[in-house]
C-alpha positions as CSV (number, residue, x, y, z in Angstrom):
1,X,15.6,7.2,11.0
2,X,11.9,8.0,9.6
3,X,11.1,11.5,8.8
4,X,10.7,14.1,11.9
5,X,10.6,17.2,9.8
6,X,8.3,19.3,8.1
7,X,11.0,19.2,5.1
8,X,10.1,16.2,2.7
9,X,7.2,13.7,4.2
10,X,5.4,11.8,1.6
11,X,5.9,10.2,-1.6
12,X,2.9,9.6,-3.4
13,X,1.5,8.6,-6.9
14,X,-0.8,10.6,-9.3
15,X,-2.0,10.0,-12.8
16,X,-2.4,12.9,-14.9
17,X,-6.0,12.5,-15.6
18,X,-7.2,10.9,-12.4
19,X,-7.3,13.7,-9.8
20,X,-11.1,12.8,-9.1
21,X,-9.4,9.6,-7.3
22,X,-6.2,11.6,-5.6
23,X,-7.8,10.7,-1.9
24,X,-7.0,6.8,-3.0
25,X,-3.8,7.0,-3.6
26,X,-3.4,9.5,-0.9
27,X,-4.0,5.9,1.4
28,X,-1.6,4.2,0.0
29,X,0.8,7.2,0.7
30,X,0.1,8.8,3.6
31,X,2.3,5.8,5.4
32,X,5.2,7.5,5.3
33,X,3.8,10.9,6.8
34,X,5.9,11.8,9.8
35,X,5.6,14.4,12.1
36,X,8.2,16.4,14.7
37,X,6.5,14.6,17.6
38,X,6.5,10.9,17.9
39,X,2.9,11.1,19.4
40,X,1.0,12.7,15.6
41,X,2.8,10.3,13.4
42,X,0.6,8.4,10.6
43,X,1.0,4.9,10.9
44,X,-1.5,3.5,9.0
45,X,-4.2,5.4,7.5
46,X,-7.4,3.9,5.9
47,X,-10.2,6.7,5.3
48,X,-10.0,9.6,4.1
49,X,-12.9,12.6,4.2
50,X,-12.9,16.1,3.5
51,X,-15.4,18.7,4.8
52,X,-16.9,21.6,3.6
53,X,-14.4,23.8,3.9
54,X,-11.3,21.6,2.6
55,X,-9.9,20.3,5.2
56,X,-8.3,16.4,5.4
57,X,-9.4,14.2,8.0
58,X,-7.2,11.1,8.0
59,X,-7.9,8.1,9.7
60,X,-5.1,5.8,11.5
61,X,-6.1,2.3,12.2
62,X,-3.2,1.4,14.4
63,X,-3.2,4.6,16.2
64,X,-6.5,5.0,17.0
65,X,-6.3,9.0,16.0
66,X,-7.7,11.1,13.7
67,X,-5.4,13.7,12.1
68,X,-7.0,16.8,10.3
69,X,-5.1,18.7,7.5
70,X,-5.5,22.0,6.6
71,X,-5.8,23.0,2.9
72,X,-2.0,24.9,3.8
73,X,-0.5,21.5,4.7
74,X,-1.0,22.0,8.5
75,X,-1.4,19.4,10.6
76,X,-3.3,18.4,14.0
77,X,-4.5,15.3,15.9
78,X,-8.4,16.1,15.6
79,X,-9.2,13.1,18.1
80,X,-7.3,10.1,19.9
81,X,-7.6,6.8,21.6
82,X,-10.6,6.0,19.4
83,X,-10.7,2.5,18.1
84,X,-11.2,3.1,14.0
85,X,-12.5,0.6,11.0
86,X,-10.2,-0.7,8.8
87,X,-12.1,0.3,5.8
88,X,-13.4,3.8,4.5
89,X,-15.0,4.6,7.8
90,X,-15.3,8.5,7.6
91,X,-18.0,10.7,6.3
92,X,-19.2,14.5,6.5
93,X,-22.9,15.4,6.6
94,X,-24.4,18.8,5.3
95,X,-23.6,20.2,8.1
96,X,-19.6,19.1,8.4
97,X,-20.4,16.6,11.3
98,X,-18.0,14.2,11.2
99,X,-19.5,10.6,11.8
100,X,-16.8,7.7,12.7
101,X,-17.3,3.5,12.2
102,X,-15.7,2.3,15.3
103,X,-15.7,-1.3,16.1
104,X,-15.9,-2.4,19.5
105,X,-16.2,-5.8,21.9
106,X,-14.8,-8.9,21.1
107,X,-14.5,-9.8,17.8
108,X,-15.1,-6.1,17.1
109,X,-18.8,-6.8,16.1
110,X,-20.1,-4.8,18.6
111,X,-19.9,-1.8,16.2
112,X,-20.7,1.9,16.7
113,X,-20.7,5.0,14.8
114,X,-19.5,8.3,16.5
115,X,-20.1,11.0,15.8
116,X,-18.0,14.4,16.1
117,X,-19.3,18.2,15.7
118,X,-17.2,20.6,14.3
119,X,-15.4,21.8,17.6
120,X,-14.7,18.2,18.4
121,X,-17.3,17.5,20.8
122,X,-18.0,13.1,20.6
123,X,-21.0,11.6,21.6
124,X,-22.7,7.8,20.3
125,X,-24.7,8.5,17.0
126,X,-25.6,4.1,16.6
127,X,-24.7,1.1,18.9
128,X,-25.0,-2.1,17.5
129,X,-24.3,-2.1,13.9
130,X,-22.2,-5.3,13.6
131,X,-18.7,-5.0,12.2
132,X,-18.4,-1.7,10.3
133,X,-16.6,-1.3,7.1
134,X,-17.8,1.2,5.0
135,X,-19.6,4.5,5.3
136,X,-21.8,6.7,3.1
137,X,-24.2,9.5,3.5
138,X,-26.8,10.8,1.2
139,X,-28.1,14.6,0.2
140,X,-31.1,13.9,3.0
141,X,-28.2,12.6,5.8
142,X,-29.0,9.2,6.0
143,X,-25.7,7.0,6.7
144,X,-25.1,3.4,4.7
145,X,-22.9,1.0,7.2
146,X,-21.7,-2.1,5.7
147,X,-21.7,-5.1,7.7
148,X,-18.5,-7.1,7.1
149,X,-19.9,-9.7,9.2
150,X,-23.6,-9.9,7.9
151,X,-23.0,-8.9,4.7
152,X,-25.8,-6.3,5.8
153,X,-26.0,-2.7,4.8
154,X,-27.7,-0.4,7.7
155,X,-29.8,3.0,6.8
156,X,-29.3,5.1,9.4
157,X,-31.6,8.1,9.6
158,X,-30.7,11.6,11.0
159,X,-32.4,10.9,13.9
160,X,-30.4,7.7,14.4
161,X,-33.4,5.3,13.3
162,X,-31.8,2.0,12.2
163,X,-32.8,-0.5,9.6
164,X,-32.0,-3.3,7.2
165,X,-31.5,-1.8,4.1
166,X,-30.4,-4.5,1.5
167,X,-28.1,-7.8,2.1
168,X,-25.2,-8.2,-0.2
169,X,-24.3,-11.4,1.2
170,X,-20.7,-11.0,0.8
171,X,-20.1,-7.7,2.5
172,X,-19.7,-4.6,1.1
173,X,-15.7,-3.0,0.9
174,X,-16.7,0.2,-0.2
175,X,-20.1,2.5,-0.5
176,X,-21.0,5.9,-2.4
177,X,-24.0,7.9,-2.8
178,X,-24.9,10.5,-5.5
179,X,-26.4,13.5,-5.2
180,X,-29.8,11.8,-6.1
181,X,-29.7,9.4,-3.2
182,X,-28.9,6.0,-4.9
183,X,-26.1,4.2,-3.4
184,X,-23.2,2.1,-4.8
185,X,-22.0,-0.7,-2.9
186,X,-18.8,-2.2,-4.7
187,X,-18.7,-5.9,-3.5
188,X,-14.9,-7.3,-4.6
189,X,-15.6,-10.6,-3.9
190,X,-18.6,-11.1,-6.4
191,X,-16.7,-9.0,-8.9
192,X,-19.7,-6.5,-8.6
193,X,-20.7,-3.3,-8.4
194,X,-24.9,-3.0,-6.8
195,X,-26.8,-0.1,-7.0
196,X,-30.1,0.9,-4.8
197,X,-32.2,3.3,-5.4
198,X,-33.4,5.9,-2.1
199,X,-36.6,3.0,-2.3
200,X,-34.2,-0.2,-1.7
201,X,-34.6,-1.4,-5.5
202,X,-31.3,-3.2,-6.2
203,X,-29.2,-3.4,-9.7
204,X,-26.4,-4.8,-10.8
205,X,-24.8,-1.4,-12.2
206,X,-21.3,-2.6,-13.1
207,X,-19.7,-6.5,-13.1
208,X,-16.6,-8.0,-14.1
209,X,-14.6,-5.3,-12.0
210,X,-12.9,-5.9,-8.7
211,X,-13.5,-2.6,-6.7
212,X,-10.7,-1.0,-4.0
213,X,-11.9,2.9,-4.9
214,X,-15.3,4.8,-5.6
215,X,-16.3,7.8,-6.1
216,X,-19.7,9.8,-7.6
217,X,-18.9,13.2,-8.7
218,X,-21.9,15.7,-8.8
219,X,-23.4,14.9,-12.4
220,X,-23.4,11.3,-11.2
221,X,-20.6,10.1,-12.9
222,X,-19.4,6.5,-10.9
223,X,-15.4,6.5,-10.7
224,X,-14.1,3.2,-10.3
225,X,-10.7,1.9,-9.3
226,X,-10.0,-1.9,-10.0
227,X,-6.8,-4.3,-8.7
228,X,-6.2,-4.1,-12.4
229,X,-4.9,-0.5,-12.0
230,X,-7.2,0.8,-14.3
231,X,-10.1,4.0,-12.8
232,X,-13.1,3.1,-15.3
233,X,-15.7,6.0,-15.4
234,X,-19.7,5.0,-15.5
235,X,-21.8,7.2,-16.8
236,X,-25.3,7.5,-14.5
237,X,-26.7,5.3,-17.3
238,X,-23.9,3.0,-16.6
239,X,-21.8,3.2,-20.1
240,X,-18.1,2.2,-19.2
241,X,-15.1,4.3,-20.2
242,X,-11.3,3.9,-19.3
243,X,-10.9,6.9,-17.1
244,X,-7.2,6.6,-16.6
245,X,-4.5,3.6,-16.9
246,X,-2.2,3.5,-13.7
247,X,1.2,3.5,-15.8
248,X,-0.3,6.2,-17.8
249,X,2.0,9.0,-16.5
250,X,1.6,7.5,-13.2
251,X,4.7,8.7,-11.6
252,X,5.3,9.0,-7.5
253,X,6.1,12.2,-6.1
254,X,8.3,13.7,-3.6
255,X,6.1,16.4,-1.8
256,X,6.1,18.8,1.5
257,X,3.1,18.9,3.5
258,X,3.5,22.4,5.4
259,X,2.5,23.8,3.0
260,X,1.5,21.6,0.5
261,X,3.6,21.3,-2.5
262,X,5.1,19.1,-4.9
263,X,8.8,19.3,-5.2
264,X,9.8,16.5,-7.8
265,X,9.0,13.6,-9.6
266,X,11.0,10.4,-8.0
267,X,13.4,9.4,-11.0
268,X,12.4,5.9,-11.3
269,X,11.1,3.7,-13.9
270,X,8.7,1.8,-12.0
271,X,6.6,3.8,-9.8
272,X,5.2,1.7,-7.4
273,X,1.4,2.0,-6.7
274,X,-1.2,0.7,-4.4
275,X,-3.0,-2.2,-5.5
276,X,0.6,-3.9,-6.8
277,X,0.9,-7.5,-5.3
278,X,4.3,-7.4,-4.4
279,X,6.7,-4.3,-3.5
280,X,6.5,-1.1,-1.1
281,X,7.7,2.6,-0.7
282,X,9.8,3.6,1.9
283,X,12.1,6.4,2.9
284,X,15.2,6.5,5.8
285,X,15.9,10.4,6.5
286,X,19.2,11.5,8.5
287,X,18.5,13.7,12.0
288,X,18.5,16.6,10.0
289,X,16.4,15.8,7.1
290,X,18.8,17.1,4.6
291,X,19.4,13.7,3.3
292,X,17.0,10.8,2.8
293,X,17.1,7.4,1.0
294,X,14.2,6.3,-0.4
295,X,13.2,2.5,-1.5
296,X,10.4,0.8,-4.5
297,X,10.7,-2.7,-3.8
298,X,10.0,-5.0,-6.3
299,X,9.5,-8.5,-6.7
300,X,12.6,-9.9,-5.7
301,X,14.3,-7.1,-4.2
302,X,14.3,-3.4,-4.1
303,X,14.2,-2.2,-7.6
304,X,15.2,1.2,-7.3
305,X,16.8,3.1,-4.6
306,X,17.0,6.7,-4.9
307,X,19.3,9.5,-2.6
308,X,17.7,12.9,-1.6
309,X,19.7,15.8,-0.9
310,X,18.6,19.3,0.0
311,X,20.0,22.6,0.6
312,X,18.0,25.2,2.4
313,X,14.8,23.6,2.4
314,X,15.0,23.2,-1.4
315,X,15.9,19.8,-3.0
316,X,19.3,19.9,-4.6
317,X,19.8,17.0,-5.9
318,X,18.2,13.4,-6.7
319,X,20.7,10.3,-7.4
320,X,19.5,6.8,-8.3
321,X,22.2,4.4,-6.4
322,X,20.5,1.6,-6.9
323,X,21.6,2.4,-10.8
324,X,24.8,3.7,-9.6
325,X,25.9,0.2,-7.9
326,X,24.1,-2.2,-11.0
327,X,26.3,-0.2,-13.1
328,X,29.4,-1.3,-11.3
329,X,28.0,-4.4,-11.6
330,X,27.6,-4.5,-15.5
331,X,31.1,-5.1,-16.5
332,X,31.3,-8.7,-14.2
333,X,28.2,-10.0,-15.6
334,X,28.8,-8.7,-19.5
335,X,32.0,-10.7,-19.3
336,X,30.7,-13.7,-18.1
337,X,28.0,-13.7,-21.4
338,X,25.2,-14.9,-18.7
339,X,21.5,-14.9,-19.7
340,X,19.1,-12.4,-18.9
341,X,16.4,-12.0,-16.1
342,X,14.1,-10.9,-19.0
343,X,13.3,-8.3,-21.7
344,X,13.4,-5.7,-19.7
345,X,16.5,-6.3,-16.7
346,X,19.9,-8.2,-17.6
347,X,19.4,-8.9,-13.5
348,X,17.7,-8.1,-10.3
349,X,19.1,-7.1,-7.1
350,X,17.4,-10.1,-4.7
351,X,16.1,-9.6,-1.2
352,X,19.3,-9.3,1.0
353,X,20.7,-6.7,-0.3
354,X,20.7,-3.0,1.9
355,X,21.1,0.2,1.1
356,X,21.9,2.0,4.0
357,X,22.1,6.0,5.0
358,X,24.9,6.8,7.7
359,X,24.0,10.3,8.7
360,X,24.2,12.9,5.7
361,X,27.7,11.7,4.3
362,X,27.3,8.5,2.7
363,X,25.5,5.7,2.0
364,X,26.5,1.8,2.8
365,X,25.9,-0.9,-0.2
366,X,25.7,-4.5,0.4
367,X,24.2,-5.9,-2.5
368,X,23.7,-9.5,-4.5
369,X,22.6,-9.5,-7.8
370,X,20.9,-12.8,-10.1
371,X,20.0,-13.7,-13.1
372,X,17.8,-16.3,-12.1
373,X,16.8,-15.9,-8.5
374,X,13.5,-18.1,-8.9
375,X,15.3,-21.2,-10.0
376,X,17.7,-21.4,-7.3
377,X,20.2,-21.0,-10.1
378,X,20.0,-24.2,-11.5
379,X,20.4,-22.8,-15.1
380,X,24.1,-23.0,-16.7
381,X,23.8,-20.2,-17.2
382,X,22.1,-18.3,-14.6
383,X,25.0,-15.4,-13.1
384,X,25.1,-14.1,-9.7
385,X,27.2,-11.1,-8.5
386,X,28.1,-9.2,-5.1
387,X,28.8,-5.7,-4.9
388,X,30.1,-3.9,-1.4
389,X,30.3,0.1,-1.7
390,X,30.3,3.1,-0.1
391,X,28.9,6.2,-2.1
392,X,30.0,9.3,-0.5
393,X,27.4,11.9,-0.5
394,X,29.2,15.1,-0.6
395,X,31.5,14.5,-3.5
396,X,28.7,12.3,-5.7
397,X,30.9,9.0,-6.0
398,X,32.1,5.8,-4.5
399,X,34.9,5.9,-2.5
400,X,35.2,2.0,-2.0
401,X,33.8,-0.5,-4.0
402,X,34.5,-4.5,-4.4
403,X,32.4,-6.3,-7.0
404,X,32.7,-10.2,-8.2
405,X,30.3,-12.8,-9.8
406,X,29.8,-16.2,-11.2
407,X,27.9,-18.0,-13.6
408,X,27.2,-21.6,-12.7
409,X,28.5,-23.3,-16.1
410,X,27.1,-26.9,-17.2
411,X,29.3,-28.9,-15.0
412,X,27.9,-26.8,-12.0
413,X,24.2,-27.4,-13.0
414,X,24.8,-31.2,-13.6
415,X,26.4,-31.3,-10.2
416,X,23.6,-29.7,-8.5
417,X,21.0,-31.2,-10.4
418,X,22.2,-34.4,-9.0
419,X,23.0,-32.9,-5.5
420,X,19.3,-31.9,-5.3
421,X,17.8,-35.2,-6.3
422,X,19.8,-37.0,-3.6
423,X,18.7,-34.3,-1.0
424,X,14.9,-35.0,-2.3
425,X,15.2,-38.7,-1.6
426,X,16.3,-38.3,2.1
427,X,14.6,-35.2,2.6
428,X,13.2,-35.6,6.6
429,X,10.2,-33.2,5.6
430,X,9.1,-35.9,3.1
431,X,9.6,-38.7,5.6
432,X,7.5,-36.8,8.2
433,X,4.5,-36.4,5.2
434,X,4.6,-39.9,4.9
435,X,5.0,-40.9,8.6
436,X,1.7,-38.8,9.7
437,X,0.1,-39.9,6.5
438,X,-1.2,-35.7,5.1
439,X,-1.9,-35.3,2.1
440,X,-0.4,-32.9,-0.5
441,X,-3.4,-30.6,0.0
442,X,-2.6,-29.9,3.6
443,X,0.9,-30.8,3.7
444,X,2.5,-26.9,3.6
445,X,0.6,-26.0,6.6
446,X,0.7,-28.7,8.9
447,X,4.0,-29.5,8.1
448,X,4.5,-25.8,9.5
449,X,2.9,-26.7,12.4
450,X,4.7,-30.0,13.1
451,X,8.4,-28.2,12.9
452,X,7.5,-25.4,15.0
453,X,7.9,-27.0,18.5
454,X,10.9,-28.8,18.1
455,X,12.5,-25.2,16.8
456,X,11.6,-23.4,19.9
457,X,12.4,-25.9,22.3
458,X,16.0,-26.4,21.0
459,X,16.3,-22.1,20.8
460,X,15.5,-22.6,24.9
């Protein structure tokens, strides 16, 4: 099961240096938040804000609820049943009103921004205001609402005035203001990075940077985080600096969140982080909570697979047992003098393969292992092995294990090279390509498309 305690409930990532950022990778995190009651669990959180007096306002897309953190970890559903923005659509004015981008009708471009006073109380700040992404407020409390439909940016006065500010005809994913009222509009798709003064006077302030993260700190410094891992600082006269590299101490964490505190680093060697373009984090908790298993997915597979245990609240322990069964593993493939999956791995554990928690007293391996799993093992010598355990979680060690593997050999490669050129010539996907007359352009999709119905009518 998912967490359901207040024991351990987030794993998250943090760089050393890039603390100014935290909130970002607080997204990416804050998916594995669970709560004791099923109704205030985090399923997917997209904006983050904080008001005035440090408290975290979180909110969840697919649940349609804000949550609200205090700075002691505590947590509360501030509002529900509110339909949210899928991008950073929170902001506090001066005055720690909370305003909300809420897409509505069909299509959701019948946007509006709500707006919540300290005590809760909703009412309808602006109707109207297309499909809205992103929100900013400047020092005077104008709001900034991207347009992901228009590619327009709306100014907002405090009285609710509305306006066409600027166009950025491919829309805007993220906005900031500084405390001088210029705002920065970070447009991924152009690779850009706009800047408008209070007046509407556009610049390009930064280029060549795909933005996911922004931030202006008080001396009007621009923080930037790219899909290249990387947070660049801008100075306000737009010098560029490399702020903080991702796999520069980037570990994830193991943390409680009432209260707040950080209980361990998770022993892995590849932390996984938020703008990666393949993998995950995920944890499995027992009933009690005393035991969790927690997965990084790579590539191919998972790529490490870690076993918490604690003891009165405290953790007491930390076991990497996806090491534990590639270990058992080693002595099959050494023998068999295979190749390796690259520099850094002799092989991968491929997607198939579960680690699974039964209650607090052990943990159930079925695993598959390659060399080469993008190949389809066509190499001589490309290795494959299989691996069936049982680590008990009491003593520390298997209890069962059954391990074998193979390497394919040059006979076996010359055999199914030839096997697979046969299957290509009478292959009845190629024969349908030709039949309908697609092209190789289009051929993927449609080809989906085409096989569909004849699956589904043969499952009924």
């Amino acid at each position: 099961m998912r967490i359901r305690s207040n024991h351990v409930d987030l794993a998250m990532r943090r760089s050393r240096t890039a603390r100014l950022l935290l909130v970002a990778a607080l997204i990416s995190a804050l998916h594995l938040v669970r709560g004791e009651q099923q109704d205030s669990e985090l399923i997917n959180p997209t904006a983050l804000a904080f008001d005035s007096s440090a408290n975290l306002f979180a909110a969840d897309h697919s649940a349609e609820k804000i949550f609200k953190f205090t700075p002691d970890g505590r947590r509360s559903v501030f509002v529900t049943g509110v339909r949210l923005s899928g991008g950073n659509g929170l902001a506090f004015d001066a005055a720690n009103n909370l305003f909300v981008l809420s897409p509505s009708g069909k299509y959701h471009v019948g946007g509006t921004i709500l707006k919540f006073s300290p005590d809760g109380t909703q009412s309808t700040f602006a109707t109207d205001v297309g499909l809205p992404y992103s929100l900013a407020i400047d020092p005077s409390g104008n709001l900034f609402v991207s347009d992901w439909d228009t590619g327009s940016i709306y100014k907002l006065t405090p009285k609710g005035d509305k306006s066409v500010f600027a166009t950025t005809e491919i829309a805007a994913k993220i906005l900031a203001c500084d405390q001088a009222g210029n705002l920065f509009a970070g447009v991924p798709l152009k690779h850009s990075i706009f800047k408008y003064e209070p007046g509407g006077v556009r610049s390009d302030f930064a280029t060549g940077i795909t933005t996911y993260a922004l931030a202006v700190d008080k001396s009007g410094n621009v923080y930037v985080g790219d899909t290249g891992n990387t947070i660049f600082k801008f100075t306000p006269g737009g010098a560029k600096s490399d702020y903080a590299q991702a796999f520069d101490g980037a570990k994830d964490y193991l943390v409680v969140l009432e209260p707040f505190r950080i209980l361990a680093p998770l022993k892995t060697e590849r932390p996984y982080h938020q703008s990666q373009s393949h993998g995950g984090l995920s944890a499995e908790w027992s009933n009690d909570s005393s035991v969790g298993l927690i997965t990084l997915d790579s590539k191919c597979g998972p790529g490490d697979v870690l076993l918490v245990e604690f003891h009165d609240g405290k953790l007491s322990r930390m076991t990497n047992i996806l090491r534990k069964a590639h270990d058992l593993l080693l002595a099959n493939y050494r023998k068999a003098k295979a190749e390796r999956y690259n520099d850094y791995y002799d092989f991968v554990f491929i997607e198939d393969t579960t680690f699974q928690l039964d209650g607090t007293s052990r943990v159930v391996i079925d695993a598959n292992v390659h060399t080469s799993p993008n190949d389809l093992g066509l190499s001589p010598d490309a290795w494959r092995g299989h691996v069936e355990a049982t680590w008990d979680v009491k003593q520390a060690k298997f209890t069962s294990k059954e391990v074998s593997g193979r390497k394919r050999g040059a006979d076996a490669y010359r055999n199914r090279g030839q096997s697979a050129a046969e299957e290509k010539q009478s292959s009845p996907a190629e024969d349908v390509q030709n039949a309908i007359g697609l092209t190789s352009k289009g051929w993927d999709y449609d080809l989906s498309l085409a096989l569909v119905s004849p699956l589904r009518s043969k499952a009924q």
